[in-house]
C-alpha positions as CSV (number, residue, x, y, z in Angstrom):
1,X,106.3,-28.9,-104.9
2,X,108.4,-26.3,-104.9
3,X,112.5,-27.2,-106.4
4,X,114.4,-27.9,-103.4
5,X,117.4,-25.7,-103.0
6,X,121.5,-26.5,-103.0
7,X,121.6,-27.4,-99.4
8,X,117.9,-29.3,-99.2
9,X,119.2,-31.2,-102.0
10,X,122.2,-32.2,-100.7
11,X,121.9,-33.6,-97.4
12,X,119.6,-36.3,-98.4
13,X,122.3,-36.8,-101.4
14,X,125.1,-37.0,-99.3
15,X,123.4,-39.4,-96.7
16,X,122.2,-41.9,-99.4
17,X,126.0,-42.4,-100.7
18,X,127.5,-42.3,-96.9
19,X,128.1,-45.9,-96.9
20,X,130.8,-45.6,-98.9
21,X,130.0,-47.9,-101.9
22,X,128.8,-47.9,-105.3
23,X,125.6,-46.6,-105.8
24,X,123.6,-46.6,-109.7
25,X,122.4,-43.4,-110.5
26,X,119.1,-44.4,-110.8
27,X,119.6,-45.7,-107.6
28,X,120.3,-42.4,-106.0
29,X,117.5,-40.7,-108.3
30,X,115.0,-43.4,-106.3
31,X,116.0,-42.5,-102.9
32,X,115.8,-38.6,-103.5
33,X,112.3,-38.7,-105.1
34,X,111.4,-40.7,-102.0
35,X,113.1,-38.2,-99.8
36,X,111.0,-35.2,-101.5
37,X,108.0,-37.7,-101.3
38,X,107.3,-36.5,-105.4
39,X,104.5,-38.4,-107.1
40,X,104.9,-40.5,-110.2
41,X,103.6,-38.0,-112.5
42,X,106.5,-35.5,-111.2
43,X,109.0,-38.6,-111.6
44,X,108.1,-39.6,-115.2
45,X,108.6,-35.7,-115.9
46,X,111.5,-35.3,-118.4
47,X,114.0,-32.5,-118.7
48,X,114.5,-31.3,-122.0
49,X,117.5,-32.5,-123.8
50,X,118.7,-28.6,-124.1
51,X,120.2,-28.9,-120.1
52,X,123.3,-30.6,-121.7
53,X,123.6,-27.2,-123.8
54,X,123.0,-25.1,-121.0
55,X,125.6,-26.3,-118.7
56,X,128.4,-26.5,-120.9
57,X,127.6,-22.6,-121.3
58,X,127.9,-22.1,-117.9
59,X,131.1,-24.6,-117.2
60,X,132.4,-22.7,-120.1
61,X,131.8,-19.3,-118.2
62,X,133.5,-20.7,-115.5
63,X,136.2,-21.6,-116.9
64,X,137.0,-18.3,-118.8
65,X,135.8,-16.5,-115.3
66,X,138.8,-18.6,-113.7
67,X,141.3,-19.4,-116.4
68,X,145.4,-18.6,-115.8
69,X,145.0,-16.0,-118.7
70,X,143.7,-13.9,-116.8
């Protein structure tokens, strides 16, 4: 399966913490892999611990892109 894009992802996001309460990540993690119907092979998939890295690097771009300074 193909990785769903910004807005594919989101809707189903958004709808799953629309009753306005609390909701575990893992929680919200269940109901998306549901949504996108993935198989348990696909679920047990881990990211490698490098993504922390990577979006500091790009929060950091974005702050310089967007800082006061200039």
């Amino acid at each position: 399966m193909p990785i769903p894009d910004f807005q594919a992802l989101m809707r189903p996001f958004l709808v799953a913490l629309a009753d306005d309460k609390p909701h575990a990540l893992p929680d919200v993690h269940g109901v998306l892999c549901s949504e996108f119907q993935l198989p348990p092979e696909e679920v047990a998939k881990r990211i490698s611990s490098d993504w922390r890295k990577d979006v500091y690097e790009v929060k950091q771009l974005d702050n310089d892109h967007f800082s006061d300074d200039g």
